[in-house]
Backbone as a ProteinNet text record, in pm:
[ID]
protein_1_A
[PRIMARY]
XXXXXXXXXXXXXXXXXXXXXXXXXXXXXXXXXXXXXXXXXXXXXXXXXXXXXXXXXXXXXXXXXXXXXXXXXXXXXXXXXXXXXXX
[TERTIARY]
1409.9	1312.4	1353.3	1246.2	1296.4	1194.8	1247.8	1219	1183.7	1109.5	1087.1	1041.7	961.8	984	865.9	757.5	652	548	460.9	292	179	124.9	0.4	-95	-173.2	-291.6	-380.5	-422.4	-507.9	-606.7	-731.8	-878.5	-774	-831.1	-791.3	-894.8	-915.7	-983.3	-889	-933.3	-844.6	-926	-821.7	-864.5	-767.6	-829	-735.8	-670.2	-539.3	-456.9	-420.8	-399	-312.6	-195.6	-79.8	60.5	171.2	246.3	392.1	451.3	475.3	555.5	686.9	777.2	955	1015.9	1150.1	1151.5	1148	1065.5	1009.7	873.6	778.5	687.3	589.3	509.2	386.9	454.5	527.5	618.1	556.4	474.8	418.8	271.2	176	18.2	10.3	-49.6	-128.9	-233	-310.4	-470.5	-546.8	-631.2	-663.6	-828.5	-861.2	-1020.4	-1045.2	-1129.5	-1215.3	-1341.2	-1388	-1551.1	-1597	-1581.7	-1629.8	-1567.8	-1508.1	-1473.5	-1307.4	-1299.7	-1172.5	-1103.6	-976.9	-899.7	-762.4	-730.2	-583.3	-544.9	-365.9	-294	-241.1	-276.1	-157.2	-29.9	-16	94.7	134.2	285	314.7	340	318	375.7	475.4	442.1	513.7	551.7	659.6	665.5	717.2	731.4	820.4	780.9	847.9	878.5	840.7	759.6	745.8	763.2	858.8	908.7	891.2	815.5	821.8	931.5	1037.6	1157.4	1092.1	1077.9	1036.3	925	787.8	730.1	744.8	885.4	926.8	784.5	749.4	680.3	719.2	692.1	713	572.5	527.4	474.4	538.1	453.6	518.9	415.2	432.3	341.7	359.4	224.7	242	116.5	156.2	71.3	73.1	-40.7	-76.3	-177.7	-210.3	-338.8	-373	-544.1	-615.2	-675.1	-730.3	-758.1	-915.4	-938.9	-1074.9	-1052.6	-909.2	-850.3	-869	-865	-855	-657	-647	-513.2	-572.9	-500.8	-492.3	-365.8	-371.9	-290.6	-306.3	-234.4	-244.1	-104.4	-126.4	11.9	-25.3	124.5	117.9	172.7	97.8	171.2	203.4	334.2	400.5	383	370.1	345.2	248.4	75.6	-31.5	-87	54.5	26.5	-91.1	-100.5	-240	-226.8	-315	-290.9	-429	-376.2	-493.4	-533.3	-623.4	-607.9	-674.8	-604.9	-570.6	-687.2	-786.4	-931.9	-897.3
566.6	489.9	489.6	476.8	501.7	391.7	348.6	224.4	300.6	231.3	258	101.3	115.4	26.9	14.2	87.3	116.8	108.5	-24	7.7	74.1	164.1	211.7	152.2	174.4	85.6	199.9	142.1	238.1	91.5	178.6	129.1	121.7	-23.7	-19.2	-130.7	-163.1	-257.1	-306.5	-453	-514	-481.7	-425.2	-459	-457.9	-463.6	-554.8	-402.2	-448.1	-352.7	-410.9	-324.1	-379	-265.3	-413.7	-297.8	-434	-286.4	-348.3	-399.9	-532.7	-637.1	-628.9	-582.3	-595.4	-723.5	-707.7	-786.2	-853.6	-749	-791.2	-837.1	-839.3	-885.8	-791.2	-796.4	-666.7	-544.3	-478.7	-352.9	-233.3	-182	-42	-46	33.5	-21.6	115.1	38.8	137.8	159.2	15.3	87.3	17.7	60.7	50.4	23.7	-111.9	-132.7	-108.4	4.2	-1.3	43	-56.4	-50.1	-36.1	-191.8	-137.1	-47.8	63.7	191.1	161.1	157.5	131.2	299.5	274.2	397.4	421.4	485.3	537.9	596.7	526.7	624.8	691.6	824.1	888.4	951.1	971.3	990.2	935	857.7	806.3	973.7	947.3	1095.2	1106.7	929.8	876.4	765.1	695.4	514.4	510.4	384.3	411.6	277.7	189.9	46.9	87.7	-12.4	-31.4	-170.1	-174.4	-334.8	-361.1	-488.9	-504.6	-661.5	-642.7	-764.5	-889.1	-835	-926.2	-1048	-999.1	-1059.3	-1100.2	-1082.4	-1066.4	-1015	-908.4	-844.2	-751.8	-685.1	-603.7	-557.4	-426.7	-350.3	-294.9	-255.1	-133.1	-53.3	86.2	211	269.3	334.1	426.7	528.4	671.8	724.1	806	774.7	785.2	872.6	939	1046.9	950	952.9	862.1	955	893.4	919.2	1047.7	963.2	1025.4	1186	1174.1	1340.5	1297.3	1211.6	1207.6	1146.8	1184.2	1127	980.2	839.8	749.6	662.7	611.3	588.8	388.1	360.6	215.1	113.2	17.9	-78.9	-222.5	-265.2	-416.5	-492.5	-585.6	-651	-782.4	-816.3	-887.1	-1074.2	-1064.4	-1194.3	-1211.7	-1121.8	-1199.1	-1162.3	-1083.9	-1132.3	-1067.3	-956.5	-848.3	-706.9	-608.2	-514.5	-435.8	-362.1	-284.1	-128.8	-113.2	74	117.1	233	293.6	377.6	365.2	432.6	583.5
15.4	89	235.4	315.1	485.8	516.4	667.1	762	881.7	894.9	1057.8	1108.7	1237.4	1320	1399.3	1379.3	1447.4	1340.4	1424.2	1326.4	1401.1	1330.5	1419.2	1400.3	1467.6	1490.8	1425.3	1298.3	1231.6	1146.7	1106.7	1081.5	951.7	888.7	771.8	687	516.7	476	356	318.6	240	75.8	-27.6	-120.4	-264.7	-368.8	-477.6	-534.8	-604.2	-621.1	-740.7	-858.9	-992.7	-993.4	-977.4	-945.5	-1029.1	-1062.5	-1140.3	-1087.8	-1144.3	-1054.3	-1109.4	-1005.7	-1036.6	-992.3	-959.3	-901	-775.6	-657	-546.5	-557.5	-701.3	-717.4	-635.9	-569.6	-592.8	-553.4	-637.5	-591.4	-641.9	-715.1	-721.2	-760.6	-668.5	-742.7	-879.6	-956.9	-1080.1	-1082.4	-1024.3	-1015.1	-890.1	-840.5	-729.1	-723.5	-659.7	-679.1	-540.7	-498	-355.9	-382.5	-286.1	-297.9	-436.2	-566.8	-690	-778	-778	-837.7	-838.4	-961.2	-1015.3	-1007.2	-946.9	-946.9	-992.7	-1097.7	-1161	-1055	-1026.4	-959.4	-998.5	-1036.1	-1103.2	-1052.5	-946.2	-866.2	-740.9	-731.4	-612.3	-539.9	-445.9	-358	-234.5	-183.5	-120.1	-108.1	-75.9	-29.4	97.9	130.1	256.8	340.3	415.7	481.9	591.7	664.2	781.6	853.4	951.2	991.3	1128.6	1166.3	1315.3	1304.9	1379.3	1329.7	1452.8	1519.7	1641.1	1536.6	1503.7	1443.9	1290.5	1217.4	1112.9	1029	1043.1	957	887	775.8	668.9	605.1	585.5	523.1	436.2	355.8	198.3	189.1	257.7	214.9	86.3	74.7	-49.7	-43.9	-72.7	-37.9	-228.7	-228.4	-364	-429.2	-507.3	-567.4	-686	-674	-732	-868	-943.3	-1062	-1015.2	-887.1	-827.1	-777.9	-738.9	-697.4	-526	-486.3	-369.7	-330.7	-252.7	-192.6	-127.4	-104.5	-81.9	13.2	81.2	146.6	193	80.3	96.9	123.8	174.2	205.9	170.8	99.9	99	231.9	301.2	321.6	304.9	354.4	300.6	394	469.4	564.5	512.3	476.9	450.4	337.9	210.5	104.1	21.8	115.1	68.9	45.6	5.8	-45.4	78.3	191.9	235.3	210.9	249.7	231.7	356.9	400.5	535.3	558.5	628.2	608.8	722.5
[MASK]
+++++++++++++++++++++++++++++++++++++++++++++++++++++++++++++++++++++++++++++++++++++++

């Protein structure tokens, strides 16, 4: 897993995620609801942290292939407790 330190400013929308809770609690999604259309992830392809310390923030990427055959690219975060996807 890798950190960085930089968020981009990218278009993004909030939506619901069903993911295995370890013990960081929302730690890997399995299925993915956007817009209606329920989606299997079948492959993580990537993860990876993103931290701004100043604002104690934390993200959790994951770049993921959907049941739809599209690649996906969604993050939790962690201050507000939500699950977005990276448009």
């Amino acid at each position: 897993m890798s950190y960085s330190i930089l968020f981009k400013d990218m278009p993004e929308e909030k939506i619901e995620v069903l993911a295995y809770s370890g013990y960081r609690g929302e730690e890997t999604p399995r299925t993915i609801l956007l817009r209606g259309e329920r989606i299997e992830v079948t492959e993580i392809l990537k993860q990876w942290d993103e931290e701004r310390f100043e604002e104690r923030e934390r993200k959790r990427f994951f770049k993921v292939k959907g049941s739809d055959g599209f690649v996906h690219k969604i993050y939790y975060d962690e201050k507000m407790m939500g699950w977005f996807h990276v448009v």
